[in-house]
PQR file with spaces between the fields and no chain letter, atoms N, CA, C, O and H, PARSE charges and radii, in Angstrom:
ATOM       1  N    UNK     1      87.634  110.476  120.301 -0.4000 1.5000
ATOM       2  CA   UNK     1      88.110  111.832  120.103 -0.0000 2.0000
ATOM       3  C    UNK     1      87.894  112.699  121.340  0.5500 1.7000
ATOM       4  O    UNK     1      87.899  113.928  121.274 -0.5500 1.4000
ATOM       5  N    UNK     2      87.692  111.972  122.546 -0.4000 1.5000
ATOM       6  CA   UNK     2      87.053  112.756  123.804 -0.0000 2.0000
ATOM       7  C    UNK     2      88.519  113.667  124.399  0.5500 1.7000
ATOM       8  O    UNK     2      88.586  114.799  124.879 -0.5500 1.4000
ATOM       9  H    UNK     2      87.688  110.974  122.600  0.4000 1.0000
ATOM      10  N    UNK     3      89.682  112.565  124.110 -0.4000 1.5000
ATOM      11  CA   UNK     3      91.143  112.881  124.612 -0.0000 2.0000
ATOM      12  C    UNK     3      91.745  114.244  123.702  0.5500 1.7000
ATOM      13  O    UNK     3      91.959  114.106  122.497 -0.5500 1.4000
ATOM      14  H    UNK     3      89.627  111.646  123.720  0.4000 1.0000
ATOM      15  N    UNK     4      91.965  115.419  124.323 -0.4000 1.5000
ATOM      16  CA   UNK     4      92.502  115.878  123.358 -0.0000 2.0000
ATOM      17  C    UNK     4      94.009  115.945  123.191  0.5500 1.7000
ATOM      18  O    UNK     4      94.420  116.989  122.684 -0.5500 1.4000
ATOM      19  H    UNK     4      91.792  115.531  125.302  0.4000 1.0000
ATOM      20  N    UNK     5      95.005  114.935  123.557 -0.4000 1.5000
ATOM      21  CA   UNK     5      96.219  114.905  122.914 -0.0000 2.0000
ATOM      22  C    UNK     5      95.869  114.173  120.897  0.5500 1.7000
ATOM      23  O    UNK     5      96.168  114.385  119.722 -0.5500 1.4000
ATOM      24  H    UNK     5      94.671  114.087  123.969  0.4000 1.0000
ATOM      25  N    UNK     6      94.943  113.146  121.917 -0.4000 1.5000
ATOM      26  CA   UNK     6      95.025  112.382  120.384 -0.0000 2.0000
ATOM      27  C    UNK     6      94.128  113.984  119.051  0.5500 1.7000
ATOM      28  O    UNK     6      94.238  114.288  117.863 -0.5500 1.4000
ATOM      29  H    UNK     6      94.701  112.974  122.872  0.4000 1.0000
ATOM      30  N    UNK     7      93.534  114.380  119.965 -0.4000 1.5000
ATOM      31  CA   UNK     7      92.347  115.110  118.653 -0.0000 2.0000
ATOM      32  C    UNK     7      94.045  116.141  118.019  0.5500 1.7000
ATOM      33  O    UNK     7      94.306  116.169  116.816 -0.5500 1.4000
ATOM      34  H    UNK     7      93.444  114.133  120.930  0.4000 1.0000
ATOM      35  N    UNK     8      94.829  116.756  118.915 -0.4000 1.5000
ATOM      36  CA   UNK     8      95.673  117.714  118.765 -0.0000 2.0000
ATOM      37  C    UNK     8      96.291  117.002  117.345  0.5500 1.7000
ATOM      38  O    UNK     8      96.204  117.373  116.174 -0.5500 1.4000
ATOM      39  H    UNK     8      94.618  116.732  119.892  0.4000 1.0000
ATOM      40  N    UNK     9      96.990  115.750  117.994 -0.4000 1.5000
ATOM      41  CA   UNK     9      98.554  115.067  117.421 -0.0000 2.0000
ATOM      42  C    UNK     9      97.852  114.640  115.858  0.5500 1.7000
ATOM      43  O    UNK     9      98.624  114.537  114.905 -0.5500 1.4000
ATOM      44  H    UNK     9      97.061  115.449  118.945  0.4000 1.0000
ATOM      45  N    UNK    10      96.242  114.384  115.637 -0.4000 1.5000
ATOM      46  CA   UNK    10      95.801  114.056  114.288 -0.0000 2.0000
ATOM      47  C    UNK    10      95.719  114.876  113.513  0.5500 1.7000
ATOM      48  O    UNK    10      96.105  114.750  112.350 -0.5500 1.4000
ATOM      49  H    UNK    10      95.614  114.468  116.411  0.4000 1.0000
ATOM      50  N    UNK    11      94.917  116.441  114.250 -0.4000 1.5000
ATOM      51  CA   UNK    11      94.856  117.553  112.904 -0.0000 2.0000
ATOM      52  C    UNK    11      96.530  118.024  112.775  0.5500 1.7000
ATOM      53  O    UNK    11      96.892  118.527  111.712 -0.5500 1.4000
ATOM      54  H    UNK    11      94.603  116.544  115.194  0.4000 1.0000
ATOM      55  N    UNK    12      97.373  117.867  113.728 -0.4000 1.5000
ATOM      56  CA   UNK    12      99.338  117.649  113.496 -0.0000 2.0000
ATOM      57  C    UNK    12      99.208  117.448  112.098  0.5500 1.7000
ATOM      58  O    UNK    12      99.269  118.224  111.144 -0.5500 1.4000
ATOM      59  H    UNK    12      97.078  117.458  114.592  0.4000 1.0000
ATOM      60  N    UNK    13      98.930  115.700  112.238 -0.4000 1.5000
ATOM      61  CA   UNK    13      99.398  114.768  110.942 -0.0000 2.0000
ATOM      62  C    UNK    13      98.434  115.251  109.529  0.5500 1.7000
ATOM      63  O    UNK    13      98.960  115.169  108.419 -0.5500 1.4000
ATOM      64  H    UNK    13      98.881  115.070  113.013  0.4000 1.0000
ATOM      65  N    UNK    14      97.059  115.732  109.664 -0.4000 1.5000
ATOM      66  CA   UNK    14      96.288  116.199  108.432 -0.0000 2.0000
ATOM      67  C    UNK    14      96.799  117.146  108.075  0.5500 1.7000
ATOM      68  O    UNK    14      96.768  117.496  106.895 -0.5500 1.4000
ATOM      69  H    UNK    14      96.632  115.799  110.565  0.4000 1.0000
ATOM      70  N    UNK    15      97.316  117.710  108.879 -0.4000 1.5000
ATOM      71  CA   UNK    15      98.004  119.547  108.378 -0.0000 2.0000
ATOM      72  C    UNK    15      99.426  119.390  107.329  0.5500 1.7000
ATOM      73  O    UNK    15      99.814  119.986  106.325 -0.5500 1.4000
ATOM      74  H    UNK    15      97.341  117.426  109.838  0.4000 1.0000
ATOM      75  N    UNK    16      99.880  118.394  108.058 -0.4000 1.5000
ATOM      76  CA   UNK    16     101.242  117.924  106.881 -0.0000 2.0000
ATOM      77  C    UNK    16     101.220  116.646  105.623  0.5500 1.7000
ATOM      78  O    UNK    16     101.827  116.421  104.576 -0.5500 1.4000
ATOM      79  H    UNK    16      99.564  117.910  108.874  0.4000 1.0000
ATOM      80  N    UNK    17     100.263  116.076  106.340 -0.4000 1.5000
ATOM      81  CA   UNK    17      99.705  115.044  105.277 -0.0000 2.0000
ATOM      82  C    UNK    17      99.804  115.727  103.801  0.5500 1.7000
ATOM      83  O    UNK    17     100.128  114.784  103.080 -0.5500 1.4000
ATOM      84  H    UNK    17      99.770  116.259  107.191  0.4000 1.0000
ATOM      85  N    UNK    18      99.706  116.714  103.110 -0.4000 1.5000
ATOM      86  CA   UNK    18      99.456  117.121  101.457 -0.0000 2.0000
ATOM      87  C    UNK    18     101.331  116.978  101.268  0.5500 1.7000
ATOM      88  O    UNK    18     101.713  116.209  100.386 -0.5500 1.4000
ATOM      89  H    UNK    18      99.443  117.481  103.695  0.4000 1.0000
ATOM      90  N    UNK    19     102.304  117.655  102.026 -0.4000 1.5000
ATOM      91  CA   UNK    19     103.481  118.206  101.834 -0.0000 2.0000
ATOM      92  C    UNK    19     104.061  116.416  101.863  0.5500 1.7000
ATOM      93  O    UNK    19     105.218  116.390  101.443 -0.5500 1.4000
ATOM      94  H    UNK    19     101.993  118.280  102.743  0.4000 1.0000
ATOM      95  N    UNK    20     103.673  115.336  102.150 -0.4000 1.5000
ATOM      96  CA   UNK    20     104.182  113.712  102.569 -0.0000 2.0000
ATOM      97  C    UNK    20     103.968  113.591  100.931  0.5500 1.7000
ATOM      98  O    UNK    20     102.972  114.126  100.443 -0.5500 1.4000
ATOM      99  H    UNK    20     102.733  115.357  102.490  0.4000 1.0000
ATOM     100  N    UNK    21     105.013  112.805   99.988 -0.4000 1.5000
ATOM     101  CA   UNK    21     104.920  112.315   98.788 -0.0000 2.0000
ATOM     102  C    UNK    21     105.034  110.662   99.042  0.5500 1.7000
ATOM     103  O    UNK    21     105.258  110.168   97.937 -0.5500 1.4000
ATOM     104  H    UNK    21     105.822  112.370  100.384  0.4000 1.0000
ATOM     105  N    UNK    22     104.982  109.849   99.834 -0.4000 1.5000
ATOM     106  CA   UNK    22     105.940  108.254   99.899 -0.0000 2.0000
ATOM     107  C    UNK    22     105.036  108.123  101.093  0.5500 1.7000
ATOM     108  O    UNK    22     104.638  108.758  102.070 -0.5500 1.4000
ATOM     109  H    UNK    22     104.800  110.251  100.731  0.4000 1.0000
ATOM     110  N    UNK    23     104.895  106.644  100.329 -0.4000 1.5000
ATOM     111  CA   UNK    23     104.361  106.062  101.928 -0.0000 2.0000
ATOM     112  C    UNK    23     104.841  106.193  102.941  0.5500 1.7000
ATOM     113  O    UNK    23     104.324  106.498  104.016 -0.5500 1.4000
ATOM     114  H    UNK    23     105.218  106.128   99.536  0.4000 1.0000
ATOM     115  N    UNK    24     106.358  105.869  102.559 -0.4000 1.5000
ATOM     116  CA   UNK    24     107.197  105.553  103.685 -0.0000 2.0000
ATOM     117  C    UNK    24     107.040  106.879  104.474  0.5500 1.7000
ATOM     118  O    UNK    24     106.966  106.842  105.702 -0.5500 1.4000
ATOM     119  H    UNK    24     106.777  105.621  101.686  0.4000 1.0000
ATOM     120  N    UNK    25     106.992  107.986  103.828 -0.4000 1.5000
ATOM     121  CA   UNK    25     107.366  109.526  105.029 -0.0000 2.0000
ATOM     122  C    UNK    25     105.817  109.570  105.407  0.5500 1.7000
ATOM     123  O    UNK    25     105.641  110.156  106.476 -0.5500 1.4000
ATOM     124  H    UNK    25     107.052  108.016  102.830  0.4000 1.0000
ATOM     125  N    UNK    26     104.227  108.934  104.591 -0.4000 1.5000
ATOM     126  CA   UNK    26     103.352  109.181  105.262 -0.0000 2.0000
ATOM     127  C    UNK    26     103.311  107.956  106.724  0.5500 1.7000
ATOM     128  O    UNK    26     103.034  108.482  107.802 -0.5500 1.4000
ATOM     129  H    UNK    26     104.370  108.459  103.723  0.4000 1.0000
ATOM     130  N    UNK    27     103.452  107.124  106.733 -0.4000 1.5000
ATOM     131  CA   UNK    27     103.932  105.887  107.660 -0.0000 2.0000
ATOM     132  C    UNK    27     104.424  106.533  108.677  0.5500 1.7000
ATOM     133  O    UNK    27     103.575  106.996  109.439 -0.5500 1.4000
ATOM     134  H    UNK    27     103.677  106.697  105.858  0.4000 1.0000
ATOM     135  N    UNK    28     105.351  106.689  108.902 -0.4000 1.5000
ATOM     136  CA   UNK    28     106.952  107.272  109.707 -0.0000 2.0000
ATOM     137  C    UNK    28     105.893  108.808  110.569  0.5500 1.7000
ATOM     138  O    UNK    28     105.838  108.983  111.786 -0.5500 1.4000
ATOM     139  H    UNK    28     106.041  106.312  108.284  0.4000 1.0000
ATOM     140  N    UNK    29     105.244  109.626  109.590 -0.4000 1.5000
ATOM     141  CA   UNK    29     104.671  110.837  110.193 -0.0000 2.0000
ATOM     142  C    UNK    29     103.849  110.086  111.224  0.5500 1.7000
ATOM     143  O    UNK    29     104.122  110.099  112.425 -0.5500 1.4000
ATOM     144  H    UNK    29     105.288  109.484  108.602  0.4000 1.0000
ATOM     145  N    UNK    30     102.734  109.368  110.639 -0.4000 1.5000
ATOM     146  CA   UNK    30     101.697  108.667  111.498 -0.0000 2.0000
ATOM     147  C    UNK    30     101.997  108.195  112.760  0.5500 1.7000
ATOM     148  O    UNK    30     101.453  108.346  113.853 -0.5500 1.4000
ATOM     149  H    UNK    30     102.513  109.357  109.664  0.4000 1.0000
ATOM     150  N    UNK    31     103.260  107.418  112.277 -0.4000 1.5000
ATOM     151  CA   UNK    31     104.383  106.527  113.910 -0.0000 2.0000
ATOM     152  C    UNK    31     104.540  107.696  115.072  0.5500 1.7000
ATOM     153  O    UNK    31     104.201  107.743  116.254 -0.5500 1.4000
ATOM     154  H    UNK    31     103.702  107.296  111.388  0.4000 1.0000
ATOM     155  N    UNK    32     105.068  108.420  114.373 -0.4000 1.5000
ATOM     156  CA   UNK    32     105.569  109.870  115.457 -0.0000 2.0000
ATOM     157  C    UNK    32     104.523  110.811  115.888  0.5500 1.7000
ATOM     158  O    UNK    32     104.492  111.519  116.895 -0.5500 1.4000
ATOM     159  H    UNK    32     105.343  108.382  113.413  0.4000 1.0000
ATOM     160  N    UNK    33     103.833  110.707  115.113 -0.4000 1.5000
ATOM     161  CA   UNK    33     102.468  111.618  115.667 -0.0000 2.0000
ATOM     162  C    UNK    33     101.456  111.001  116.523  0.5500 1.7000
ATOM     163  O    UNK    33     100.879  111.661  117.387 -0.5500 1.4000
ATOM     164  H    UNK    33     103.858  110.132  114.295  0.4000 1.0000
ATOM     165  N    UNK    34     101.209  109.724  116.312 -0.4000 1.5000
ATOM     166  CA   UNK    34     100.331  108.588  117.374 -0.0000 2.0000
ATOM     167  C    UNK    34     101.500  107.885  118.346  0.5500 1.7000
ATOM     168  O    UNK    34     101.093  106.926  119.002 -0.5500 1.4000
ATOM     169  H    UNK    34     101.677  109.188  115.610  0.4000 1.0000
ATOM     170  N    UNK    35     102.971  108.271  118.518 -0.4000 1.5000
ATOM     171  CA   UNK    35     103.240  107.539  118.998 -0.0000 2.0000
ATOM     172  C    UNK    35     103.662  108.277  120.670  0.5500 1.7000
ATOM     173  O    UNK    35     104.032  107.561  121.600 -0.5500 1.4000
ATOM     174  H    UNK    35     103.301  109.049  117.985  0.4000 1.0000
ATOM     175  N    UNK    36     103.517  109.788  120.790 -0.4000 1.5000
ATOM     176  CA   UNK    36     103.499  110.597  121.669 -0.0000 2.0000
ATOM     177  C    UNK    36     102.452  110.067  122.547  0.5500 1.7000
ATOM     178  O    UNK    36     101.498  109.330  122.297 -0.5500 1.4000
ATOM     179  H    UNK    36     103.216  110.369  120.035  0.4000 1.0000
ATOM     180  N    UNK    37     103.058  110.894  124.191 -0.4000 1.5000
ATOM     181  CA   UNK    37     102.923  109.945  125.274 -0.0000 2.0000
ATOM     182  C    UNK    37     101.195  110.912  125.656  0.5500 1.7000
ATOM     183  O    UNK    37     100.435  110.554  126.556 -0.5500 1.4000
ATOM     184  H    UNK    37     103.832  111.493  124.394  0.4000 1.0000
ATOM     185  N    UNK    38     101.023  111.691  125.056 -0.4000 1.5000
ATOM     186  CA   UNK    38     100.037  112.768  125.253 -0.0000 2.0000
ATOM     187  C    UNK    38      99.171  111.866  124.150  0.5500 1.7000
ATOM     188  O    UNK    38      98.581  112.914  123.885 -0.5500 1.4000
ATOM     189  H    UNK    38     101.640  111.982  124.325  0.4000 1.0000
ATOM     190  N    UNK    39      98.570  110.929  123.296 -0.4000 1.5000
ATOM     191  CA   UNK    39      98.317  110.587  122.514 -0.0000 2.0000
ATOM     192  C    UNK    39      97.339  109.034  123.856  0.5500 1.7000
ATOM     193  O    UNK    39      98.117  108.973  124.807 -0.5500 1.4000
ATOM     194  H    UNK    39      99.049  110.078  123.511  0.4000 1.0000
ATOM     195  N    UNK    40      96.587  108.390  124.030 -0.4000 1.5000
ATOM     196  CA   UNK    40      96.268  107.800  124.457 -0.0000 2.0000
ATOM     197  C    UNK    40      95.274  106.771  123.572  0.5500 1.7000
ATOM     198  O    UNK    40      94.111  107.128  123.382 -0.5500 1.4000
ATOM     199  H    UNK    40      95.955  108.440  123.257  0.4000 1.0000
ATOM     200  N    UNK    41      95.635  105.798  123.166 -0.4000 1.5000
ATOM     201  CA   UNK    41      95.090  104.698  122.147 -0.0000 2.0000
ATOM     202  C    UNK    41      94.882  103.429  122.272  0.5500 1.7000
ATOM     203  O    UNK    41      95.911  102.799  122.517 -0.5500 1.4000
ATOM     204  H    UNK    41      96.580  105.508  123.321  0.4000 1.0000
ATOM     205  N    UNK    42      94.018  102.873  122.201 -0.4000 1.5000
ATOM     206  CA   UNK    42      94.054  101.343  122.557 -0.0000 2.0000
ATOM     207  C    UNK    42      95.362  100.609  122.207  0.5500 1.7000
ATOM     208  O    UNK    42      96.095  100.924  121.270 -0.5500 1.4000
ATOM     209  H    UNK    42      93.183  103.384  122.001  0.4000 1.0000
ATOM     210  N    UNK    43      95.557   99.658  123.011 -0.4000 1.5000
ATOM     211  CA   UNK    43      96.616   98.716  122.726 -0.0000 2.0000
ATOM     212  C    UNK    43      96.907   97.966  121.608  0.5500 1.7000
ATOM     213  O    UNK    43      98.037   97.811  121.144 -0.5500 1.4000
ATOM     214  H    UNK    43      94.961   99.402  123.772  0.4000 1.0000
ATOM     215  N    UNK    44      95.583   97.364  121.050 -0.4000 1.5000
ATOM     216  CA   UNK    44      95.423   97.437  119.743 -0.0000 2.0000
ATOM     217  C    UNK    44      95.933   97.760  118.503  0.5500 1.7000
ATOM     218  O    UNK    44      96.502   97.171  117.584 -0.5500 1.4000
ATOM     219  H    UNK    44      94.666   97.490  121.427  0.4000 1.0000
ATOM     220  N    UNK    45      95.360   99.452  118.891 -0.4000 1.5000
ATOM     221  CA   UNK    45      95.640  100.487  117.690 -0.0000 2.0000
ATOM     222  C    UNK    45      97.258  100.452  117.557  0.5500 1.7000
ATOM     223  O    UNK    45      97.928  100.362  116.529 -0.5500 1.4000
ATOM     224  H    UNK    45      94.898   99.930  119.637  0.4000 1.0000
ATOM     225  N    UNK    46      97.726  100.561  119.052 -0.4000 1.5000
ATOM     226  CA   UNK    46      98.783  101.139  118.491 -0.0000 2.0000
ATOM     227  C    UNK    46     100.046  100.038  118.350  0.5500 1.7000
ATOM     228  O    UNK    46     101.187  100.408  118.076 -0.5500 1.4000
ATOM     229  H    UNK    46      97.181  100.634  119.888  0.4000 1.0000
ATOM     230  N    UNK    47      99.787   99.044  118.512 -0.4000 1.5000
ATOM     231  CA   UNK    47     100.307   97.835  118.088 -0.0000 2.0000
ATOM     232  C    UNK    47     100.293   97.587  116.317  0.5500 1.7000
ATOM     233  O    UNK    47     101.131   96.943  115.685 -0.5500 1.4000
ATOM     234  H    UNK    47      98.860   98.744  118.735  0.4000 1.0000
ATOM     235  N    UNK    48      99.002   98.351  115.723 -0.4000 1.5000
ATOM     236  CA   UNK    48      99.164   98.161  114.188 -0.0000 2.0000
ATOM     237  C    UNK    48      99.696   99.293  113.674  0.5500 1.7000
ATOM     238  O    UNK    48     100.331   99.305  112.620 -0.5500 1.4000
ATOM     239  H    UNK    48      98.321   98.874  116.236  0.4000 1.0000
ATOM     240  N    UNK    49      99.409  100.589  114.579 -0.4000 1.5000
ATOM     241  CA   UNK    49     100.482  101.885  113.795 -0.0000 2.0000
ATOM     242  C    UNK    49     101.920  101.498  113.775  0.5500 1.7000
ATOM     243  O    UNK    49     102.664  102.143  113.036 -0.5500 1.4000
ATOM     244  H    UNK    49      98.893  100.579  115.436  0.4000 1.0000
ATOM     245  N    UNK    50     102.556  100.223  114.718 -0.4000 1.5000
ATOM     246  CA   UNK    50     103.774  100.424  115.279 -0.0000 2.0000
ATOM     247  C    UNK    50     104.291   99.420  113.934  0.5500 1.7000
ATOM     248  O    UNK    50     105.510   99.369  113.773 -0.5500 1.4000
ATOM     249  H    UNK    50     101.952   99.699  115.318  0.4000 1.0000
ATOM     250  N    UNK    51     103.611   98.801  113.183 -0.4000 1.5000
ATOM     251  CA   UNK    51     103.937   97.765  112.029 -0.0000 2.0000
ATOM     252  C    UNK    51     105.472   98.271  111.956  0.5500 1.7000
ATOM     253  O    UNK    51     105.904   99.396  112.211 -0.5500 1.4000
ATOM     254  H    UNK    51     102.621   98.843  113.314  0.4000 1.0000
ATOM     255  N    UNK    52     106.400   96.744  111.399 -0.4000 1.5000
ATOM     256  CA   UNK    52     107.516   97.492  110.985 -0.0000 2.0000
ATOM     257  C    UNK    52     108.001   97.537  109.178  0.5500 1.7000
ATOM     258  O    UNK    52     109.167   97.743  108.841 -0.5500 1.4000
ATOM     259  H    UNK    52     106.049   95.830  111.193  0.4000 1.0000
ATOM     260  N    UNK    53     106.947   97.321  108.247 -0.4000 1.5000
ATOM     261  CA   UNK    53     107.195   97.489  107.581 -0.0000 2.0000
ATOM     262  C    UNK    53     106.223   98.030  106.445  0.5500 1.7000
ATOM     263  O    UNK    53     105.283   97.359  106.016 -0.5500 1.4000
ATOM     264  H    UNK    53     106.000   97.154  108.521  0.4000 1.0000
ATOM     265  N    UNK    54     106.531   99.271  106.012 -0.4000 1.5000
ATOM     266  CA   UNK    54     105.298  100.230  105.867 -0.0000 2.0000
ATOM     267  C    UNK    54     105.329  100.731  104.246  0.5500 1.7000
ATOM     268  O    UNK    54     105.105  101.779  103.640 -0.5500 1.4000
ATOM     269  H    UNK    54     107.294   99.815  106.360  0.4000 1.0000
ATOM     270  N    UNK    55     105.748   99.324  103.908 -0.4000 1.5000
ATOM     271  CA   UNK    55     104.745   98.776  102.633 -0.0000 2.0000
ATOM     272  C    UNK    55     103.472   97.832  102.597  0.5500 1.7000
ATOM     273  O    UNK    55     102.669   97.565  101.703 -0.5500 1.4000
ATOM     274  H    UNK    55     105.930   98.473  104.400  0.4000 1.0000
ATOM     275  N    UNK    56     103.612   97.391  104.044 -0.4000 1.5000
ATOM     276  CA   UNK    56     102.379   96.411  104.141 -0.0000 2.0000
ATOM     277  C    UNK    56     101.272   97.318  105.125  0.5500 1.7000
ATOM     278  O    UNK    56     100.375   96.637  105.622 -0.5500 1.4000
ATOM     279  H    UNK    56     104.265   97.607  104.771  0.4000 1.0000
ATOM     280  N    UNK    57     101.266   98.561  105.393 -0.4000 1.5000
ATOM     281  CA   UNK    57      99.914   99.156  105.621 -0.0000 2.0000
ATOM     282  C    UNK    57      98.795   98.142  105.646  0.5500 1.7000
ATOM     283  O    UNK    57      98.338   97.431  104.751 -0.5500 1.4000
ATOM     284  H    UNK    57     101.995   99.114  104.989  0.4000 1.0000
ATOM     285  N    UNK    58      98.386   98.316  107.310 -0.4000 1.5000
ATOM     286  CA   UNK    58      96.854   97.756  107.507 -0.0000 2.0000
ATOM     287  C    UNK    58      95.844   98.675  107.247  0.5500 1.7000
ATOM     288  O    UNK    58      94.664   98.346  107.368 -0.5500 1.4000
ATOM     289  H    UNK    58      98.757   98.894  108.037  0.4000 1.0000
């Protein structure tokens, strides 16, 4: 949490997180909000946010 694009782009996604009803639109928010270039994440991470099918949530 030292980076603050990533600290910004998460309280983003908590702030809209209640108004998300479906996985699918909570999924899709997560993609677009971690997937900004201001966002800096292990290779890892963002290899499992990037899943393409978001009924199978890791």
């Amino acid at each position: 949490m030292s980076k603050s694009g990533l600290r910004v782009r998460l309280f983003l996604f908590v702030d809209c997180l209640l108004a998300l009803r479906s996985k699918l639109k909570i999924v899709r928010s997560l993609q677009k909000y971690s997937g900004d270039e201001s966002v800096e994440l292990p290779v890892a991470l963002k290899s499992i946010l990037n899943f393409a099918n978001p009924d199978f949530m890791p």
